[in-house]
C-alpha positions, 0 to 999 in steps of 0.5 A, spaced: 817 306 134 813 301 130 809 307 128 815 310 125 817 304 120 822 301 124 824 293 126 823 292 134 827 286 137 830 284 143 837 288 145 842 284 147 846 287 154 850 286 158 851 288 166 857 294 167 856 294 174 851 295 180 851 297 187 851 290 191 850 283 191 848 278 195 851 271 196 850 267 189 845 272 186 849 275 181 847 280 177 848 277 171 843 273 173 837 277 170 839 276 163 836 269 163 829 268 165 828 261 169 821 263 173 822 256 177 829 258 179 828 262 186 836 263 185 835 266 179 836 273 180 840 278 182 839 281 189 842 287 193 846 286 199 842 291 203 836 295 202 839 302 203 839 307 198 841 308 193 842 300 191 842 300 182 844 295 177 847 298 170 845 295 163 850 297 157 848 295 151 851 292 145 851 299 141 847 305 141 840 304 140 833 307 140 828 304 146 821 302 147 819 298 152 823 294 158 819 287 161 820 285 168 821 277 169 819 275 175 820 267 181 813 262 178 810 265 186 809 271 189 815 274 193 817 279 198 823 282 195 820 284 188 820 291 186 814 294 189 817 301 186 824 303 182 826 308 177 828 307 170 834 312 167 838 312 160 843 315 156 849 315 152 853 315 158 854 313 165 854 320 169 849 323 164 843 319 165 834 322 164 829 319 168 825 314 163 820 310 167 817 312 175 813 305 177 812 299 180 812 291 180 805 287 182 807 282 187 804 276 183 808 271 178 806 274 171 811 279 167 809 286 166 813 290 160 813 298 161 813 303 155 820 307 156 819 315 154 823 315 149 822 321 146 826 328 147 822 335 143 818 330 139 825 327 137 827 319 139 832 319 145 838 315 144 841 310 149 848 306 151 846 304 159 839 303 162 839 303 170 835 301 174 834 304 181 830 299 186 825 304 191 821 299 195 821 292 195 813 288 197 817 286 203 819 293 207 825 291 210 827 285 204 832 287 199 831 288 192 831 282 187 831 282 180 830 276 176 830 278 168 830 284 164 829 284 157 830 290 153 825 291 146 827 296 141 832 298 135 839 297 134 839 299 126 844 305 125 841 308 120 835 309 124 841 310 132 845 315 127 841 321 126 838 321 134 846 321 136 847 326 132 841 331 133 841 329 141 849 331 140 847 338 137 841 339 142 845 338 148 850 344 145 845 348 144 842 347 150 848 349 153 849 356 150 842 357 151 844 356 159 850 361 159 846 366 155 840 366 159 845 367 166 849 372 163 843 376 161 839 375 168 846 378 171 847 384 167 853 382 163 850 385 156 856 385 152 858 378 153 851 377 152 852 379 145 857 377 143 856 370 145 850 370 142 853 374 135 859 368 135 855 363 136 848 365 132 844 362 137 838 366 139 836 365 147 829 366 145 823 369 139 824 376 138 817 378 142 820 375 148 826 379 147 823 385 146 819 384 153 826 383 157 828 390 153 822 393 155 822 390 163 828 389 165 833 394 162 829 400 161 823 399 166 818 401 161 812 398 165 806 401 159 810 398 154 811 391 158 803 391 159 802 393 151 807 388 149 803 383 153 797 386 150 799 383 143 801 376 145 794 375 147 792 377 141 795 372 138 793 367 142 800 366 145 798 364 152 793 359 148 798 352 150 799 354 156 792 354 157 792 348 154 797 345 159 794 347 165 789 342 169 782 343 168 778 344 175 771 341 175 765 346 177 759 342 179 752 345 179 746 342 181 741 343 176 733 345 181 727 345 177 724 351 178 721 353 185 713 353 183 714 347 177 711 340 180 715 334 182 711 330 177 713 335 171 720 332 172 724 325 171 723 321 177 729 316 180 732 311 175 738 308 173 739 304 166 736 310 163 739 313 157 740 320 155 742 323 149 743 331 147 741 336 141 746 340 140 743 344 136 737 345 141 741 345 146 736 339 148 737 333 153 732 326 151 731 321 157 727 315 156 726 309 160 730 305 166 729 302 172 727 305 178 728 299 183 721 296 182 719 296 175 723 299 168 720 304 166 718 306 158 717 315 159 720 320 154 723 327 156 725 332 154 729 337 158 731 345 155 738 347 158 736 355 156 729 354 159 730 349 165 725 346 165 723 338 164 717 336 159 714 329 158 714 327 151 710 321 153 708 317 159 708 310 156 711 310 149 709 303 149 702 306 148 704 311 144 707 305 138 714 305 141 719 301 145 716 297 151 719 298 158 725 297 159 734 299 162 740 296 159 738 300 153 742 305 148 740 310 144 743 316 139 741 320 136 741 324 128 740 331 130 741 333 123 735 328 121 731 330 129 731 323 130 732 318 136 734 310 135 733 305 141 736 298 141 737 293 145 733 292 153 734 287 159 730 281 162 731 278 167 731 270 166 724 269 169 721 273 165 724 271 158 721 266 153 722 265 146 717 270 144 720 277 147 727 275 147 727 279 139 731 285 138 726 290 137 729 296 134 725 303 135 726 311 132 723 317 135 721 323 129 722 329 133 718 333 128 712 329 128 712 326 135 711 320 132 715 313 134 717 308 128 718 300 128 724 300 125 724 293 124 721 286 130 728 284 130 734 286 127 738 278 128 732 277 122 736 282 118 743 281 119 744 285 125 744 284 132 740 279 137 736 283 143 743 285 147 744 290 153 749 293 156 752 295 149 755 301 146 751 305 140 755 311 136 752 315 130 757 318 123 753 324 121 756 324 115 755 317 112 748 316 117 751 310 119 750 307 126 755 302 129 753 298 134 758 294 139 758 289 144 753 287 149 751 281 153 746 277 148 740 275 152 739 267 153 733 263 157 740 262 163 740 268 168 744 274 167 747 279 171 744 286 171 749 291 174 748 295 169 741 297 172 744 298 179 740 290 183 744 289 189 745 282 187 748 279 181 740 277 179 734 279 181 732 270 180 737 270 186 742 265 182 747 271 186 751 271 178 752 264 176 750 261 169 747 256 166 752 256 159 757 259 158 755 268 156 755 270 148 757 277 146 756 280 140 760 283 135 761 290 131 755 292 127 752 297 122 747 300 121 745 304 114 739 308 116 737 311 108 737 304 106 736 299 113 740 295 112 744 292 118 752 288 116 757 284 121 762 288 121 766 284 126 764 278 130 766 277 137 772 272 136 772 265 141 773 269 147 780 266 150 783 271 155 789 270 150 786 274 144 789 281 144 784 288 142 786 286 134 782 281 135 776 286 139 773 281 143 767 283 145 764 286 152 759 290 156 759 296 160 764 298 156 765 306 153 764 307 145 766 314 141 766 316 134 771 320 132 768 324 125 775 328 124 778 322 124 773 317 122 774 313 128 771 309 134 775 310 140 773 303 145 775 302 152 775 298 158 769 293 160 767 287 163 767 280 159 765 275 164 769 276 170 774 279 167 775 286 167 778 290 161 783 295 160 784 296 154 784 302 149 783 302 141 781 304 135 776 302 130 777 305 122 770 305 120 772 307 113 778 302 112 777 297 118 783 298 122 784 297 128 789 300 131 792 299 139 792 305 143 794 301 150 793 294 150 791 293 158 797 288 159 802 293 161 803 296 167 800 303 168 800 307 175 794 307 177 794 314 178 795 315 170 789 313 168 783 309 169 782 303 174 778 297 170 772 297 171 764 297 170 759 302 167 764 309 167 761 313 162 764 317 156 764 323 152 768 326 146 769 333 144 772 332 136 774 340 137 779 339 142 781 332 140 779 331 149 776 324 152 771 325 158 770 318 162 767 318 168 768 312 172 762 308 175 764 301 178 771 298 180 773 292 181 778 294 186 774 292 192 769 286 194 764 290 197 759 293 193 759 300 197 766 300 196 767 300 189 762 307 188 768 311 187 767 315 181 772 319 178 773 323 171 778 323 167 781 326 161 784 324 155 788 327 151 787 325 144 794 328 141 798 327 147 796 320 149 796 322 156 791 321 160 788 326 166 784 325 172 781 331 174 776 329 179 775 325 185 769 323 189 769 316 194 763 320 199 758 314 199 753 319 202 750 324 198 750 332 200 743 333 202 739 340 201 732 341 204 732 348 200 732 349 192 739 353 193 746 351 191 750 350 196 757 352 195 761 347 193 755 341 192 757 334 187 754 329 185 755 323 190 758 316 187 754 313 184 753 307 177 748 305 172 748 314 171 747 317 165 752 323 162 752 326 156 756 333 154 755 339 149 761 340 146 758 346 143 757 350 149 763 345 153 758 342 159 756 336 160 749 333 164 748 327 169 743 325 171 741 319 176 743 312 178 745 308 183 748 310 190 750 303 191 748 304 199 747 297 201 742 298 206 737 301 201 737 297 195 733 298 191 734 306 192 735 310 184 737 318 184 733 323 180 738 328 182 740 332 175 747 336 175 752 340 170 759 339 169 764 345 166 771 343 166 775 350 167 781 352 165 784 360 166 782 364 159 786 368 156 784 375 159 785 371 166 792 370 164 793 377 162 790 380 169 794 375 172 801 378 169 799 385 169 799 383 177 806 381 178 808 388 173 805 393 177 807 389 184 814 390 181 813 396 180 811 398 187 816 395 190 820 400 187 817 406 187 816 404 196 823 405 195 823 412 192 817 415 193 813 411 198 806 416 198 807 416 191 806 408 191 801 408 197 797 411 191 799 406 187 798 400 190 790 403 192 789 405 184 793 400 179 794 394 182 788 394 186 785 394 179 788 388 177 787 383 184 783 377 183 778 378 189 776 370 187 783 368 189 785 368 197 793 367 195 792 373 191 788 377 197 793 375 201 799 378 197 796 385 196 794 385 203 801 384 205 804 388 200 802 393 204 808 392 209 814 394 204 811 401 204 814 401 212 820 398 212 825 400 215 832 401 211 836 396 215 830 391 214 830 392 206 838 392 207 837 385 209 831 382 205 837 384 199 842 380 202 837 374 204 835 373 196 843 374 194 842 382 191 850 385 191 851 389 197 855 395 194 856 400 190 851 400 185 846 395 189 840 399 187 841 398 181 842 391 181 836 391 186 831 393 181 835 390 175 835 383 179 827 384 182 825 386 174 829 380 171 826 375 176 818 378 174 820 377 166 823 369 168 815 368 171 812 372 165 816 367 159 813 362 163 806 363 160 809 364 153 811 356 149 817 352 150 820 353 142 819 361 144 821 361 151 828 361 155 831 355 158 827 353 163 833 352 168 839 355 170 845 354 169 845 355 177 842 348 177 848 343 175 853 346 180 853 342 186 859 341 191 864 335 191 863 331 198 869 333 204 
């Protein structure tokens, strides 16, 4: 709404009703905060469902978040899950929020959906509906609420009068969907002609005239034919849940296992899309960092050392917790950055080297001995590096700055918090750097923001500063996308954007309001992130979590995507197996993923849609000092279009089976054997299953169909065949629309659905 232009301020309300109250814990008492007051709250007077209190606001207004006050200690009954509704009346209320409180003393504020077919949804009462209290058999107990959002009618009025005439709309497009679904054609019509409301686009309707009305199953099959064509299918596509697919990529049986990278974590990886070529450089392998360079062909499968030592060679010197991008326009790797451990550092080799690798020419370049010299940043780990193609910039964001105090190198995968056994403690207090620029015609370096002082109090405008962190650049939209990390011992969970030709920053999630852990990343350290600028999509993959204490508890990787349009995340995949499966032969095992590991490496070709990992650490406690070397590729799937089609084409040709085993079963034994086994998904069990069982219609009995009908409430009289076949096609058409987008689609309800029987 802030976006919008329009003025948020705390709305004034009062309390309409509730469902109980105990003693002297009166509902009104949550609308003031006193966190020292235990009596301050309101509190139900039993903790069986359904117990709520009922807000009514001052007037009709536009809202966007609600904030929870809470007793200065943690208590038993605070509200461990509740559901939030809203509307204009009472008795009309939508679901606006489904979540929960933390059980501590700290105020949580939730975004309330507020938004109806892209349009703002306007509200008069709020209720709360209490689920669960932290304490099981405790009852509910609320002690402040405040509402943020607009009260401005300019702004209300336009809502009320859009939602009024949706709401009008939606009706009549329920009568006609159940007058159509049972055969009433004409008052179909006419309704539809008196009040000029079109159930649905016009393709749609051509279908239902071809399926249900004539029974024309060709035409049905060519009118699906042209939707896909015209990419119809496409944004329910888009909305399907991706599935991952894992493969393990093996070297060639006669290639020798020293041809190929060995175990690592705290390397880097970058990829040529143009090539279809993965570079990997350095890491730690357990003992030592390591300073090779490979280069991996997807289209060949095979690995080649580019050099055994860069050090030697006039490159970088061993090392982990580096970065490195990588202009494929120019064939060019930049590296900056490394860790020391603290017995290892002195003045001389704690400068901020920084590297490029000539493709072409084979050839390492000192770019400059120490780029804190030249205006950019000192010798840091654990950063972020981003590329703009266009203006050939690199950005370079956070970091831990390397200082003679002992660090904490997790990003390589040590057991301990530091190999000089300080176990994590400091000897001043860390500095992190801020956001810098890199202009590589010109090698020039610029502070584009410092790291602000720190306080836990600043906000992602401020953009403090972290390490483990994920960076992204948005070339369409000419941004940075920068989210989660660590700062000290403060996990992060904020995500925002960095305007790189304005400056800008703007906030997408600001890590204080509460989220459902289950709708998105948990904070955490070392998750790995990729882009794809096409399809407006980020991938993470988490590494550590900070959930846990134990080390080998917090390896629990998971990937998720996040819509860049939509602002919603997704978590399609989830793996908390501390053990990896293990294959002594060269093939792929059917269902194989990678083991939970951190300090891994990901990259992803947004050009053929795969992503590559390759090593880390498994986290195994009894075995520190172990690193994978195991190489992977991911494809996240969704149906295509041609799928799809087959799939609709299944659910025409089984109706039409169905109804030629009542009027020729030999005729449709034929059938079932030559048109629908031709369209059946031999990869889906469900599907096998369905066409094996279908096979039973061709012997049923005239009894058995007489009560299959009366079952799924087909009329029983005079024309029950025709209603039969009419109420079996309307059935397929409601499940073929359902492929088809919303704005051309009929209601997804029923006007079935609202009718419900008054209690005896």
């Amino acid at each position: 709404m802030a976006e919008a232009g329009l003025d948020m301020k705390k709305l004034n309300y009062s309390v309409d009703s509730c469902s109980s109250f105990s003693a002297t814990y009166f509902p009104e008492n949550i609308m003031k905060d006193f966190p020292a007051d235990q009596a301050s709250r309101w509190s139900s007077d039993s903790n069986i469902p359904p117990q709520f209190i009922l807000l009514k606001l001052e007037r009709a207004s536009l809202i966007e978040s609600i904030t929870f006050g809470k007793y200065e200690k943690t208590h038993v009954c605070n509200l461990k899950k509740f559901c939030i509704y809203g509307g204009l009346h009472p008795e009309n209320l939508v679901e606006l929020l489904n979540s929960g409180l933390k059980n501590d003393n700290q105020p949580e504020t939730f975004s309330l959906k507020h938004l109806v077919e892209g349009k703002m949804f306007p509200c008069r009462y709020i209720k709360i509906v209490p689920v669960q209290s932290w304490g099981p058999s405790f009852n509910f107990s609320i002690w402040y609420v405040e509402l943020m959002g607009t009260q401005e009618w300019d702004a209300v009025k336009p809502c009320i009068q859009w939602y009024n005439a949706y709401r009008e709309r939606e009706a009549i497009r329920l009568c006609l969907k159940h007058l159509r679904q049972n055969q009433c054609l004409e008052a179909f019509e006419c309704l539809q002609k008196r009040t000029k409301v079109q159930l649905e686009d016009p393709l749609l309707s051509e279908l239902h005239w071809a399926m249900v009305v004539k029974g024309d199953y060709e035409a049905t099959e060519q009118l699906l034919h042209r939707a896909v064509d015209n990419g119809l299918f496409g944004p329910y596509i888009y909305s399907q849940d991706y599935v991952p697919e894992w493969s393990r990529i093996l070297p060639c049986i006669d290639e020798d296992p020293c041809h190929r990278p060995g175990m690592r974590g705290g390397h880097q990886m970058c990829i040529d899309t143009n090539t279809e070529t993965v570079y990997l450089f350095g890491g730690w392998d357990g003992v030592q960092d390591l300073n090779d360079l490979w280069s991996y062909s997807v289209p060949n499968n095979t690995w080649t050392l580019l050099s055994n030592n860069t050090e030697e060679e006039g490159g970088p010197s061993a090392r982990s917790c580096h970065k490195m991008c990588l202009d494929q326009d120019h064939r060019q790797l930049f590296c900056l950055g490394r860790y020391l451990d603290s017995q290892h550092r002195h003045t001389n080799n704690l400068k901020s080297d920084f590297y490029m690798y000539d493709i072409e020419q084979k050839k390492w370049h000192l770019i400059c001995e120490d780029t804190a010299v030249v205006g950019g940043p000192k010798l840091i780990f654990d950063h972020q590096m981003c590329l703009d193609p266009e203006k050939r910039t690199i950005y370079v964001f956070g970091g831990r700055i390397l200082s003679p105090a002992p660090g904490y190198p997790e990003e390589r995968g040590l057991a301990v918090a530091s190999s000089s056994g300080v176990g994590g403690a400091f000897l001043s207090e860390p500095q992190f750097s801020g956001l810098y620029a890199y202009h590589i015609p010109t090698s020039t370096w610029r502070l584009l923001r410092d790291d602000p002082s720190g306080s836990p109090g600043l906000g992602p405008i401020e953009m403090r500063s972290r390490i483990g962190h994920s960076m992204l650049f948005h070339p369409s939209e000419r941004k940075l996308f920068i989210f989660a990390g660590q700062r000290s011992k403060e996990y992060l969970n904020d995500f925002f954007t960095y305007n790189v030709d304005t400056g800008e920053v703007t906030t997408v999630t600001d890590g204080t309001r509460r989220r459902d852990p289950a709708q998105i990343p948990a904070a955490g350290f070392t998750q790995r992130a990729t882009i794809d600028h096409e399809l407006n999509e980020i991938y993470i993959l988490s590494g550590l979590s900070k959930d846990k204490d134990k080390r080998d508890d917090n390896v629990k990787n998971s990937f998720w995507v996040y819509n860049i349009v939509d602002n919603k995340w997704t978590c399609v995949y989830r793996n908390d197996s501390s053990r990896e499966k293990e294959s002594d032969s060269n093939s792929k095992m059917p269902g194989e993923e990678p083991c939970p590991r951190f300090a891994h490496q990901l990259v992803y070709d947004h050009v053929k849609k795969a992503h590559y990992l390759f090593g880390g650490n498994p986290g195994r406690s009894n075995d520190p000092k172990m690193r994978l070397d195991d190489f992977w590729s991911l494809r996240l799937c969704r149906p295509s279009q041609s799928q799809l089609l087959t799939r609709c084409q299944f659910l025409i040709r089984k109706c039409q089976f169905r109804e030629l085993t009542e009027a020729d079963p030999i005729r449709a034994m034929l059938y079932l054997q030559n048109n629908l086994s031709a369209v059946v998904d031999r990869t889906s069990d469900d599907q096998m299953a369905e066409f094996h069982r279908l096979t039973n219609l061709l012997f049923r009995t005239k009894e058995q169909q007489e009560e299959d009908e009366l079952l799924s409430g087909k009329v029983d009289n005079a024309e029950s065949t025709v209603n039969s076949s009419y109420r079996l096609r309307s059935s397929v058409f409601d499940a073929l629309a359902r492929f088809f987008p919303d704005y051309m689609a009929q209601p997804r309800f029923s006007l079935t659905d609202f009718v419900a029987f008054d209690k005896a």
